[in-house]
C-alpha positions as CSV (number, residue, x, y, z in Angstrom):
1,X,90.3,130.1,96.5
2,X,88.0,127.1,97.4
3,X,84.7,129.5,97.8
4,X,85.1,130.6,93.9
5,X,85.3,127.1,93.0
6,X,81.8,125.6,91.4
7,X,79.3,123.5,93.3
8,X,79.8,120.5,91.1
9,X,83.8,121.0,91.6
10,X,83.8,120.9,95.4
11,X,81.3,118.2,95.0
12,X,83.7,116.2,93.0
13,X,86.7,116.8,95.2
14,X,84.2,115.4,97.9
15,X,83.4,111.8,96.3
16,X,86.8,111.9,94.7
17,X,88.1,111.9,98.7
18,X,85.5,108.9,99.7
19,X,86.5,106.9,96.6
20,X,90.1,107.6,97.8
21,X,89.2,106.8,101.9
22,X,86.9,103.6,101.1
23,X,83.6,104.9,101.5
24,X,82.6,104.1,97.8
25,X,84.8,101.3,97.3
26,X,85.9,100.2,93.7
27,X,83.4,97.9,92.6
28,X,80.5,99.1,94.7
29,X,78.2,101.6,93.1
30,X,77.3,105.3,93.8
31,X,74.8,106.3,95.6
32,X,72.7,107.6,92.7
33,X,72.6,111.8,91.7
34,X,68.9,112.2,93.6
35,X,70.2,110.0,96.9
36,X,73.5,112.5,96.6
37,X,71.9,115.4,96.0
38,X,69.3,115.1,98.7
39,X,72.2,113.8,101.3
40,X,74.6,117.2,100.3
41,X,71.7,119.5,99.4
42,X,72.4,120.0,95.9
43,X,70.7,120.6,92.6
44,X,70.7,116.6,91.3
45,X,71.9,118.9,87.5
46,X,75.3,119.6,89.8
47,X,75.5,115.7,91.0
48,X,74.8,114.8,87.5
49,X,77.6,117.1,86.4
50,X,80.3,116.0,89.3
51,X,78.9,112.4,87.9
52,X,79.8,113.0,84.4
53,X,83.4,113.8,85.0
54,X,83.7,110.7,86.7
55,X,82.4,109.1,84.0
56,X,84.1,110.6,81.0
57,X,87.5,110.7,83.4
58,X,86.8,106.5,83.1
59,X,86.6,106.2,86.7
60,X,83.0,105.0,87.1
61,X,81.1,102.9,84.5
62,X,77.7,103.0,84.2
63,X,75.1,99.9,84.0
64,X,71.8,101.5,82.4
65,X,69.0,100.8,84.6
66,X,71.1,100.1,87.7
67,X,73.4,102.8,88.4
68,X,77.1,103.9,88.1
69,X,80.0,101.6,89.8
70,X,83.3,103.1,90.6
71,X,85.6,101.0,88.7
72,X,89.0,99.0,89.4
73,X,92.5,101.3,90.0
74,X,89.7,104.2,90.4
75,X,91.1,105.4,94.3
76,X,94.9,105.1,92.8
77,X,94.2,106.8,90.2
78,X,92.7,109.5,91.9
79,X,95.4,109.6,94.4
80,X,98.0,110.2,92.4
81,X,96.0,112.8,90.6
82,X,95.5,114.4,93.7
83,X,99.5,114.1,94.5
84,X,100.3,115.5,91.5
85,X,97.7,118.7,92.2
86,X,99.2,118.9,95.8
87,X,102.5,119.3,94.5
88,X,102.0,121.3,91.8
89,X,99.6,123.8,93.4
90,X,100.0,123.4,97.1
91,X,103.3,122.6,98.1
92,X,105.3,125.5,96.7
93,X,103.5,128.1,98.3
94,X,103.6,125.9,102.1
95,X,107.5,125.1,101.1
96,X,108.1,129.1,100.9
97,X,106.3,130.0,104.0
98,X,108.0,127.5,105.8
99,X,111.6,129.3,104.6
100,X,109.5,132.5,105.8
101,X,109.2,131.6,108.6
102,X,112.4,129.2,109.3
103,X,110.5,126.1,109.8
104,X,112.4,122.6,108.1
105,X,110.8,119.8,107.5
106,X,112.8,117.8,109.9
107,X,111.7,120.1,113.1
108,X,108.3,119.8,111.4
109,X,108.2,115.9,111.5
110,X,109.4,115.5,115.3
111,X,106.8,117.3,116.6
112,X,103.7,115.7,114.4
């Protein structure tokens, strides 16, 4: 599933996670697309596009001439997005192999 996802998707996911861990902390600003894209790799069009959602999702804010800051609530925000997509996409299809194969959650958590 994740290798027919577009570049600028998995890049996304990718600063969406370091917003979420800290490592682009709300307030502090992006590195900018052609620092990104030479760090990753990538086409600076597909930063610029993983960017733009940021932007139009209202989670960065851009400062023209200086670069784009992740704004305040940004990493919550995400998070629960992300908690929504878990449970929506992932969790039903771990839930039932887990019944497949007779696992509970209970057995799971004393051995983590």
């Amino acid at each position: 599933m994740s290798q027919n996802r577009p570049v600028y998707l998995k890049l996304r996911d990718q600063i969406a996670a370091a917003i979420i861990e800290g490592v682009y902390p709300e307030g502090k600003m992006l590195p900018s697309v052609r620092a990104l894209a030479a760090e990753q790799g990538a086409n600076p069009l597909t930063v610029a596009k993983a960017y733009q959602q940021f932007q139009n999702d209202g989670l960065v804010e851009v400062q023209r001439g200086v670069g784009m800051y992740v704004v305040d609530g940004a990493a919550e925000r995400l998070r629960e997005r992300e908690r929504d997509q878990f449970l929506r996409e992932e969790w039903p299809e771990i839930r039932s192999r887990m019944k497949r194969l007779g696992l509970d959650l209970a057995r799971l958590l004393e051995r983590g």
